[in-house]
N, C-alpha and C positions, 0 to 999 in steps of 0.2 A: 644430534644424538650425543656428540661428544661433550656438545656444551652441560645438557644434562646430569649425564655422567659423572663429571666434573665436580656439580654443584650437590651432589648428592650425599646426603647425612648418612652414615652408618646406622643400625641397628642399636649397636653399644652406644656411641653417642646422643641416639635418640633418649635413651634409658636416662643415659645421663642428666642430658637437659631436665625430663622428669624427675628426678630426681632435686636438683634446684630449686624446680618452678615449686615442686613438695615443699618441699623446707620455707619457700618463701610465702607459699597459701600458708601453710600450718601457722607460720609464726604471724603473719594476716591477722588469721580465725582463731587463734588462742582461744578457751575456752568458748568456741562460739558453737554451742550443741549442733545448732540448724546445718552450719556450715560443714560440718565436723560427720555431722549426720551422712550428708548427700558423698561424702569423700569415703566413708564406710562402705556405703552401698555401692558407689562404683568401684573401688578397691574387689570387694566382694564378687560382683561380678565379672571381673577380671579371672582371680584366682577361678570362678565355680568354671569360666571356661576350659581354663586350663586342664580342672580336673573331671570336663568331662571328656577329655582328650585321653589322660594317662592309661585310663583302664583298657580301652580299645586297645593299644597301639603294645600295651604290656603282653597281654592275653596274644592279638594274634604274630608278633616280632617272636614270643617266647614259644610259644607253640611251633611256631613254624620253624624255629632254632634250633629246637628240642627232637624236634621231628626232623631235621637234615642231620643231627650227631647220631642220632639213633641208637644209639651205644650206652647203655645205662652204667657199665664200670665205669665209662669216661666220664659222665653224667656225675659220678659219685666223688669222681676225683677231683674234678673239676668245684663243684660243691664243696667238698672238706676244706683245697685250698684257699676256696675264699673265704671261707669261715675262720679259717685260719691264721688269715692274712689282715680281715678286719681284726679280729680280736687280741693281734698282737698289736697294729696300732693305735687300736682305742686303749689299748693298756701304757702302752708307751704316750700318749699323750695325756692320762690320768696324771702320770711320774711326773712329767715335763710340768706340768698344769700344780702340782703340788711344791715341785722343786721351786719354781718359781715366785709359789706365794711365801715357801720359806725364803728366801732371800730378799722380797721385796717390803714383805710384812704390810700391805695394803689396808689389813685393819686396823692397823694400830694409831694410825692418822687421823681417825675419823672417831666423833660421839656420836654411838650408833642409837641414841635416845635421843638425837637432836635431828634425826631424819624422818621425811615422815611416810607413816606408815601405807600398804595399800591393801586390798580385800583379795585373800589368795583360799578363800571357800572353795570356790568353783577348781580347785587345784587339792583340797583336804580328803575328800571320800577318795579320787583316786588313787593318791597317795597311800591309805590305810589299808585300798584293796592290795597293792604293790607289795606292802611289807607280809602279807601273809599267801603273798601267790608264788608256788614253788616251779623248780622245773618241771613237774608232769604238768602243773594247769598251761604255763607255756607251748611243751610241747605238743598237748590237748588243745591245743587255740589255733594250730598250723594245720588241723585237718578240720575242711568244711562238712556240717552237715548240710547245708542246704548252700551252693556254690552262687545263688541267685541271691540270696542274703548276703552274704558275701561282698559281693558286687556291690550290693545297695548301699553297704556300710563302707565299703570302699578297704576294706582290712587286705593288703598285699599281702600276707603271708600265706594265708589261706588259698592265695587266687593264684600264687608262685607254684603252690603244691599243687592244685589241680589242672595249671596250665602244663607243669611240667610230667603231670601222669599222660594228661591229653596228647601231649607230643609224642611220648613213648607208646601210646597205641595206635598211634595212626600211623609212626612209623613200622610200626607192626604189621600193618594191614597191606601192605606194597603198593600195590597200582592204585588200589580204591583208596588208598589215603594222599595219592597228590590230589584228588582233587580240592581236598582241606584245605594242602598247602597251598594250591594257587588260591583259593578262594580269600583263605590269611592272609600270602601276601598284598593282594588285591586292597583288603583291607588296612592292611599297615599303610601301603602306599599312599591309598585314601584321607588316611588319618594324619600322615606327615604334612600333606595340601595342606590340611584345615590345620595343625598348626602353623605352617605359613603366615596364613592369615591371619589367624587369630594371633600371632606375636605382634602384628602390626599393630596392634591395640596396647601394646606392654610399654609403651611411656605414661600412655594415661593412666593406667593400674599401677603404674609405680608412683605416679605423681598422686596419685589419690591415697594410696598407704601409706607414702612416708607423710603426706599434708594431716595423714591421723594421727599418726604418731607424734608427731612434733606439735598438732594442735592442741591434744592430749595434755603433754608433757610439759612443753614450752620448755625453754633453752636453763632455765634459771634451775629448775629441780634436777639438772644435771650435776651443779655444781659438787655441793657434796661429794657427789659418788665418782666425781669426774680421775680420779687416781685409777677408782676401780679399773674403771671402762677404758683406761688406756691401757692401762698393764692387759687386762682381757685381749683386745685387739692385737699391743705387741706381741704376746705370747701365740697367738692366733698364726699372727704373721709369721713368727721364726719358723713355727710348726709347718708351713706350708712353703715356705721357702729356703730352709734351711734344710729343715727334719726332710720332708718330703721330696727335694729334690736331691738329696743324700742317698734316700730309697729308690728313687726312678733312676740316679747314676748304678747303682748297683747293679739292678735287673736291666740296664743300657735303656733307656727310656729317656727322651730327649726332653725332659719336663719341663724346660720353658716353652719349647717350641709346643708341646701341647697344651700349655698354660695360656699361651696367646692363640689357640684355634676355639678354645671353649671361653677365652675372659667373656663375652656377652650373655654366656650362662650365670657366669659368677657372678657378672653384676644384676642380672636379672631379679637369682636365688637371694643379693643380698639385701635389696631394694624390698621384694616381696617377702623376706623371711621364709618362702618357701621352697623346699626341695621341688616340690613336683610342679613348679612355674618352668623348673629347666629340665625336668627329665624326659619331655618329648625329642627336645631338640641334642640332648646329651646322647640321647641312644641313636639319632639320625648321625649323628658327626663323630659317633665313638667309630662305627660303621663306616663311615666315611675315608676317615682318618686310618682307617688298615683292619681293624679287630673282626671276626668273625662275627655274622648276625648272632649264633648259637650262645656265643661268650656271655656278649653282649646283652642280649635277652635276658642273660640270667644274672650277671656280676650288679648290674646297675640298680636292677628294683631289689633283689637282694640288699643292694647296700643301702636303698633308700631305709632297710629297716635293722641295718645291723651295722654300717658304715657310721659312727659316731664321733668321729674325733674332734670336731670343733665343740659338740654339744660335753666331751669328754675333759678336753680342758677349762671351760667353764665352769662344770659344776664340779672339778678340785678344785679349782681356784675359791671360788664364793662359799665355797665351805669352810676353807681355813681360812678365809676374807671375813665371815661370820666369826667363827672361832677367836681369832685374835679381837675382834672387838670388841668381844666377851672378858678377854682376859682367861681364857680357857688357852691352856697351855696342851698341848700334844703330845704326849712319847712318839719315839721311834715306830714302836709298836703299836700305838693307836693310828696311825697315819699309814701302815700296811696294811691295818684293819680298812684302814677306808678305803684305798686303794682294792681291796678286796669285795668290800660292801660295794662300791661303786660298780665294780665288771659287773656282778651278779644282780645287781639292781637294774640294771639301763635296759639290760636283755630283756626284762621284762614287760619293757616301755613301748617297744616298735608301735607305731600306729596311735598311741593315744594324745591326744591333741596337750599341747605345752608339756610335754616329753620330758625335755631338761630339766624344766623346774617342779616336777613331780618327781621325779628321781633325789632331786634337792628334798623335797620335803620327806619323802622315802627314809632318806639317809641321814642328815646329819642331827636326827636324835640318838644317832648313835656314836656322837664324839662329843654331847653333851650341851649342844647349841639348843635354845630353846626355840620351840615351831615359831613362836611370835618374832624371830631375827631376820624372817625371811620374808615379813610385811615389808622393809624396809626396802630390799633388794626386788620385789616385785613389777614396781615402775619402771626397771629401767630394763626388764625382762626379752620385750619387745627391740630392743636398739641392740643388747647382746647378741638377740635370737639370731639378727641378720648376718652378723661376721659367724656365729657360729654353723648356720645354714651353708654360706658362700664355703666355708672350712669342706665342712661334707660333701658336696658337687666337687669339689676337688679333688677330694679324696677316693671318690666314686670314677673318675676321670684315671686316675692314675690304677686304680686295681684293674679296672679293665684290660688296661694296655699292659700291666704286668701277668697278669692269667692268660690274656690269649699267647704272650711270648712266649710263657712255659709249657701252654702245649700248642707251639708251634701252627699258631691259627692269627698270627699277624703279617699281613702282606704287606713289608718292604716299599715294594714299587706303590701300590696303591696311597699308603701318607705322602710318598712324595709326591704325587700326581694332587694329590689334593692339597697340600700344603702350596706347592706351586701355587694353582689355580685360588687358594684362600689368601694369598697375596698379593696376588693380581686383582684379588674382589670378584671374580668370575661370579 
């Protein structure tokens, strides 16, 4: 048994590998539809697993969270501060993401008529819906009329509001609502097994989306932009180990040590571009890791749609990354403009598929870039997506653990029992 033990691959490293063996099919299968095809559809079925996993495990974690706080002032406060708490780092990383592009000047470098273009339709009608949808349609989109629709279209916001009313009346109800609660818990526990399982499948669904994206792209259409996408990533990075573990020192939050209990999430989210590949396993090990289920339940899917900060440095950077390649120069004042446009633009984004780069087309007709600057930056939408993704699992990581330490719903003893035990590999 020890020999076993021994020889045994990590989860992370399993990703890893896939990750590789991707890169190396993609560049394989270059342009090869067939091949390119069958790495789609199993990618695909990777992720449709995952997300038939999120919904359960949201509903009955958050319900059943909501229904042990029982306390709707707490409920309120708890709620403001996170709102609070994303919205000032998504703003603070807008600045950072902007301060950056003025110093590195990443347009300037490049002849944005000598790249070539890609088809961003399927990104245009949203985008026009975007610019004429105010905060009532917003906050008219967070109440369901039909909770079953809901579900089917998969819109958290909707499903956060009615899990979170659900909790509040059944903890209403005293005795005849634990049986809810055991029946939720029952369910969550349920649902955490079957992701078990099913991550055991997340090398081959990583190996199958990066071998599309690189079969897609191939290495050579990087070149041009290749400035870009470093400055993106460094800026990425400082945010997340600089900026972010400046904010976890503050609130006493041991941010690397929780940095190394969730990395196999990070790399999962970065590999699949998507948040909800890791939010089964993020809200088992936020739990784990000390934070109260109640927090829990609600910080994490909350942030999967208001938690923006990698998608927030990106899209100031590739705006004024467009801008200068235009030769469209900026005041002071049209850059707090955008910084402005951008808070109020993103909010509007939660849930709609290519998020970032809708917000992008959203916004910068209004610093005077023209829509066609953004065919250019299209292709490499997908390869940003992933460090920007990995950015927000982080960031969703760290609010957690700062909301339950402010209201005193993080257990001490329990991280280090676990932190132990996730060192030893238990």
């Amino acid at each position: 048994m020890q020999r076993q033990r021994f020889f045994r691959i990590s989860l992370g490293w399993q990703i890893i590998i896939g990750l590789i063996l991707g890169i190396v099919l993609g560049q394989i299968f270059y342009q090869n539809k067939a091949a390119i095809q069958v790495m789609q559809n199993i990618g695909t079925m990777f992720i449709s697993m995952i997300q038939m996993i999120v919904l359960p495990i949201v509903i009955s974690c958050l319900t059943v969270g909501i229904a042990n706080m029982g306390d709707i002032r707490k409920l309120g406060r708890i709620g403001l501060k996170t709102l609070i708490y994303f919205e000032i780092m998504t703003t603070l990383a807008i600045i950072i993401g902007i301060i950056v592009a003025n110093v590195t000047h990443p347009g300037t470098y490049i002849d944005i008529h000598s790249l070539k273009s890609s088809d961003i339709s399927q990104y245009a009608a949203t985008a026009k819906t975007a610019k004429h949808s105010g905060i009532w349609s917003i906050l008219m989109s967070i109440i369901p009329t039909n909770i079953f629709a809901s579900l089917g279209k998969g819109d958290m916001l909707p499903i956060i509001f009615f899990s979170v009313l659900f909790g509040l009346g059944t903890a209403s109800i005293g005795e005849q609502g634990k049986v809810i609660v055991d029946i939720l818990n029952a369910v969550a526990n349920v649902m955490f097994k079957v992701t078990n399982w099913v991550m055991r499948l997340a090398p081959i669904g990583v190996c199958a989306l990066i071998g599309v994206t690189v079969g897609e792209m191939g290495f050579s259409s990087l070149k041009p932009l290749g400035l870009f996408i470093i400055i993106a990533y460094a800026t990425m990075a400082f945010f997340v180990f600089v900026v972010m573990a400046i904010v976890g020192h503050i609130f006493h939050v041991r941010f690397f040590e929780l940095f190394r209990i969730i990395e196999n999430e990070v790399v999962l989210a970065f590999t699949t571009a998507s948040s909800e590949a890791a939010l089964p396993k993020m809200m088992e090990k936020m739990q784990k890791y000390g934070s109260s289920k109640g927090i829990v339940s609600f910080v994490i899917p909350t942030g999967y749609t208001f938690n923006l900060d990698g998608s927030a440095i990106y899209q100031s950077l590739a705006a004024l990354f467009l801008a200068q390649a235009y030769n469209i120069h900026l005041t002071l004042g049209q850059q707090i403009t955008l910084v402005v446009v951008l808070m109020l633009t993103s909010k509007g984004m939660a849930g709609v598929p290519g998020a970032s780069f809708v917000v992008l087309l959203a916004t910068v007709s209004t610093i005077g870039v023209p829509m066609a600057g953004l065919t250019f930056i299209a292709g490499i939408d997908r390869l940003v997506d992933m460090g920007r993704t990995a950015v927000n699992v982080v960031g969703n990581s760290l609010a957690t653990v700062i909301i339950a330490k402010s209201e005193n719903e993080f257990d001490e003893d329990k991280r280090e029992k676990y932190v132990a035990s996730y060192t030893r590999g238990d």
